[in-house]
KEKE-3310 file (N, C-alpha, C; in steps of 0.2 Angstrom, whole numbers, plus 5000, padded with zeros to 4 digits):
npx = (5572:5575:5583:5590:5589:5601:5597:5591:5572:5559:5543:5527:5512:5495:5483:5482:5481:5490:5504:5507:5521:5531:5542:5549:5554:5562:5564:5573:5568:5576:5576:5565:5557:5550:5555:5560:5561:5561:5557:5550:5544:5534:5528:5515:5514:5519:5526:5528:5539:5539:5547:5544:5550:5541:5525:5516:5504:5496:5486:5481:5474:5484:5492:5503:5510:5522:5532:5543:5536:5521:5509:5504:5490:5477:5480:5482:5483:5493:5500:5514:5516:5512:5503:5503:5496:5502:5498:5493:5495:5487:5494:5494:5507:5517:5514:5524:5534:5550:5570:5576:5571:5566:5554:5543:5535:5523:5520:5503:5501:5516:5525:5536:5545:5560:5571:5583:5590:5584:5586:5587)
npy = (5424:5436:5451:5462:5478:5490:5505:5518:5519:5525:5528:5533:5542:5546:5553:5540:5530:5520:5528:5528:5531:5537:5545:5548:5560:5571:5589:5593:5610:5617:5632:5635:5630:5631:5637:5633:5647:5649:5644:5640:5634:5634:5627:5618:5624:5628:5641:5647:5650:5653:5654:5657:5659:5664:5674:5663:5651:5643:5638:5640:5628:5622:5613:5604:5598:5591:5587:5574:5563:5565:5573:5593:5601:5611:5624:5640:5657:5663:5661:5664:5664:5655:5646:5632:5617:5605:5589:5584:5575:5566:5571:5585:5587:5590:5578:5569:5559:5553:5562:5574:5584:5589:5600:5596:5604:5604:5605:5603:5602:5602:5597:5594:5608:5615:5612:5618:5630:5629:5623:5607)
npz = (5456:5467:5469:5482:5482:5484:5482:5492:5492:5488:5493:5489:5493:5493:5504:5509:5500:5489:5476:5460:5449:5435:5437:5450:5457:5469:5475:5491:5498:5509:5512:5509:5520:5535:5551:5569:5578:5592:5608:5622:5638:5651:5665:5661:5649:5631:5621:5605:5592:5575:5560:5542:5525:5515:5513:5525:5520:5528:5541:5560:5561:5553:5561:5571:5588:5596:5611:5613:5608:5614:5611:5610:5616:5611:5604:5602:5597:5582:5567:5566:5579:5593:5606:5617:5627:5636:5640:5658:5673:5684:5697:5692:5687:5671:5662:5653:5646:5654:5650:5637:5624:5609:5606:5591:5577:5567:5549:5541:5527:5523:5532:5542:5552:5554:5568:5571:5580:5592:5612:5618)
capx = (5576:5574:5588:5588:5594:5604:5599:5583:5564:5553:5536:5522:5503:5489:5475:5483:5484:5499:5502:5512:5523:5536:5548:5545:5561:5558:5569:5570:5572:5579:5576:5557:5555:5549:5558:5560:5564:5560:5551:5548:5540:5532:5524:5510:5512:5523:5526:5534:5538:5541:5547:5542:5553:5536:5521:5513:5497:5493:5483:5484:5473:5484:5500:5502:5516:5522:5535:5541:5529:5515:5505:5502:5483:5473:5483:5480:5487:5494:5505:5520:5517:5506:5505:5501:5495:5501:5491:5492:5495:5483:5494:5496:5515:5515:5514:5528:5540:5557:5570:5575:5570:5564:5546:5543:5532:5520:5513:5500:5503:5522:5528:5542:5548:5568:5570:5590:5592:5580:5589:5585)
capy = (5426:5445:5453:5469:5485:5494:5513:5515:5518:5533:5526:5538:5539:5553:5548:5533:5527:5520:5531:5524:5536:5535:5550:5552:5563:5577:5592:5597:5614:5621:5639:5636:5624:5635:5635:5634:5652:5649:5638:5640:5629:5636:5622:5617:5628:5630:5648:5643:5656:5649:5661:5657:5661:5668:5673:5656:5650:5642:5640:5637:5621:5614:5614:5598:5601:5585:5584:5568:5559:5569:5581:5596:5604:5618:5628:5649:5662:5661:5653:5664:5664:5651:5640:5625:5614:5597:5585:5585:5570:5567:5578:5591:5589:5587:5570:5568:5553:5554:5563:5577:5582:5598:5601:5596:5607:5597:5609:5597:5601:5602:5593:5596:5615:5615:5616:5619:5635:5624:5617:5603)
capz = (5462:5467:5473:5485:5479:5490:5484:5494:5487:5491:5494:5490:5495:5495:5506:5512:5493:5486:5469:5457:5445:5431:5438:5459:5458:5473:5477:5497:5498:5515:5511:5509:5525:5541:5556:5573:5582:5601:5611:5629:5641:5655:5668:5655:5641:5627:5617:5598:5587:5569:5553:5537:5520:5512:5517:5522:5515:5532:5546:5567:5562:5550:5565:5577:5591:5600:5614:5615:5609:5618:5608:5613:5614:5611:5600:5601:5591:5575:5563:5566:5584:5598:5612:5618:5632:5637:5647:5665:5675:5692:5702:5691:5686:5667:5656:5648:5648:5656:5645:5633:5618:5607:5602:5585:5572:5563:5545:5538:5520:5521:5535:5551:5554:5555:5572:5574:5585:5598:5613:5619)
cpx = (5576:5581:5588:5594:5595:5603:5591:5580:5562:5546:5531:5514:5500:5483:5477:5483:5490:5498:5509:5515:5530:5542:5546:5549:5557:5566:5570:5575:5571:5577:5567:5553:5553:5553:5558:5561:5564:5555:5554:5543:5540:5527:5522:5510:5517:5522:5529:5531:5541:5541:5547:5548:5549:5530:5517:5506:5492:5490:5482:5482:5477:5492:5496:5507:5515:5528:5540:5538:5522:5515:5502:5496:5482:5479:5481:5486:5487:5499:5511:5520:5513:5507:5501:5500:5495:5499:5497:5491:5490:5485:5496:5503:5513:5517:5517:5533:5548:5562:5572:5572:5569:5557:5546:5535:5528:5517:5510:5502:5510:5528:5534:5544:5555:5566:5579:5591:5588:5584:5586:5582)
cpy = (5434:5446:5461:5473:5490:5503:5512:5520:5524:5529:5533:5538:5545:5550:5543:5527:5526:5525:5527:5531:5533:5540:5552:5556:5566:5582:5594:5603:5616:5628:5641:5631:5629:5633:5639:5642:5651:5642:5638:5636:5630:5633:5619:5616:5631:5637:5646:5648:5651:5656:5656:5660:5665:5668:5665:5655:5645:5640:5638:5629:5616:5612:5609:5600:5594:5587:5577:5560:5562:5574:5586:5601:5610:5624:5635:5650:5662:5658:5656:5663:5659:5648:5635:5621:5607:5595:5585:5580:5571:5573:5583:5592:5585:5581:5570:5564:5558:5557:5569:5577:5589:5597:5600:5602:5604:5603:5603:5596:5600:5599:5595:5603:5611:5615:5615:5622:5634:5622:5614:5604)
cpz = (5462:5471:5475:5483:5485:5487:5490:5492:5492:5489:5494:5492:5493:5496:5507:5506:5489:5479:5467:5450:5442:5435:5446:5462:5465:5475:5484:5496:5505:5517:5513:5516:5532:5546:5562:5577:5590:5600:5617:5632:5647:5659:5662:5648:5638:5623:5611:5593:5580:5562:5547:5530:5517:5515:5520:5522:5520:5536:5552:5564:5559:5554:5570:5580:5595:5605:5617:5616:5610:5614:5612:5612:5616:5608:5600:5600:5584:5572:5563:5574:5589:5602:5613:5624:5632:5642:5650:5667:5684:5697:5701:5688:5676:5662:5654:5651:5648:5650:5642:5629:5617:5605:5596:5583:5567:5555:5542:5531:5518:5525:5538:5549:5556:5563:5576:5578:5591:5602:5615:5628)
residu = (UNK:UNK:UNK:UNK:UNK:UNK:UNK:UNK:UNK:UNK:UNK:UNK:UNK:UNK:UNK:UNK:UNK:UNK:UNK:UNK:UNK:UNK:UNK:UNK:UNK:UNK:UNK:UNK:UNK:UNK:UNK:UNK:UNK:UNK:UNK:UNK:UNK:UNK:UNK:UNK:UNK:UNK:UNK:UNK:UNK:UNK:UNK:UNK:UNK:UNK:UNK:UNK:UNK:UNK:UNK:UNK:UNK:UNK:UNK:UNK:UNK:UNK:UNK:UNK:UNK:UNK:UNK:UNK:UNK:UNK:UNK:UNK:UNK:UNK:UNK:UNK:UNK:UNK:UNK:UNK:UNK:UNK:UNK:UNK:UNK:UNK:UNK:UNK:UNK:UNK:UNK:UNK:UNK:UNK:UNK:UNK:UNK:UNK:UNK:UNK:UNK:UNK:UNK:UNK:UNK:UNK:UNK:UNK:UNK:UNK:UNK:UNK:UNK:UNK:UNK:UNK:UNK:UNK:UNK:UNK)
# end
């Protein structure tokens, strides 16, 4: 008989492979986690400033920007500063389902930007 444990399990992968480990402790640091500054949305295109605790090690390709749900393309600038363009619906008004929300921050190596001083 298996009985469910109420703390909950941290699943791990790399590469979409389960990894198996004796100690999966992990510490979040908060301090080291990039964050939101701005984020304006102009028709189309978004401007999103993002600060850094250290220099970071970076780069525009490894950042995804969704809305939503809705990704937003074509990323210029750089990593503390850039924009972005969501798709465009036939007559021009842009795609994005009904709604609030904030822009999410994707880094690929380190995962979501704070983004508290964001409104919605």
């Amino acid at each position: 008989m298996h009985v469910a444990s109420s703390t909950p399990s941290l699943q791990l992968s790399v590469k979409s492979i389960p990894v198996l480990c004796t100690d999966c402790s992990y510490t979040y640091n908060a301090t080291a986690t990039p964050t939101i500054t701005s984020a304006t949305r102009s028709g189309r295109t978004y401007t999103i400033a993002v600060s850094y605790s250290s220099s970071p090690v970076y780069t525009l390709s490894d950042i995804t920007v969704s809305m939503l749900g809705v990704n937003c393309l074509s990323l210029t600038g750089n990593i503390n500063i850039f924009t972005c363009s969501l798709p465009i619906n036939s007559d021009n008004s842009v795609a994005l389902p009904a709604g609030t929300g904030k822009p999410k921050v994707h880094i690929k190596q380190i995962g979501f930007a704070i983004n508290n001083a964001v409104s919605s």
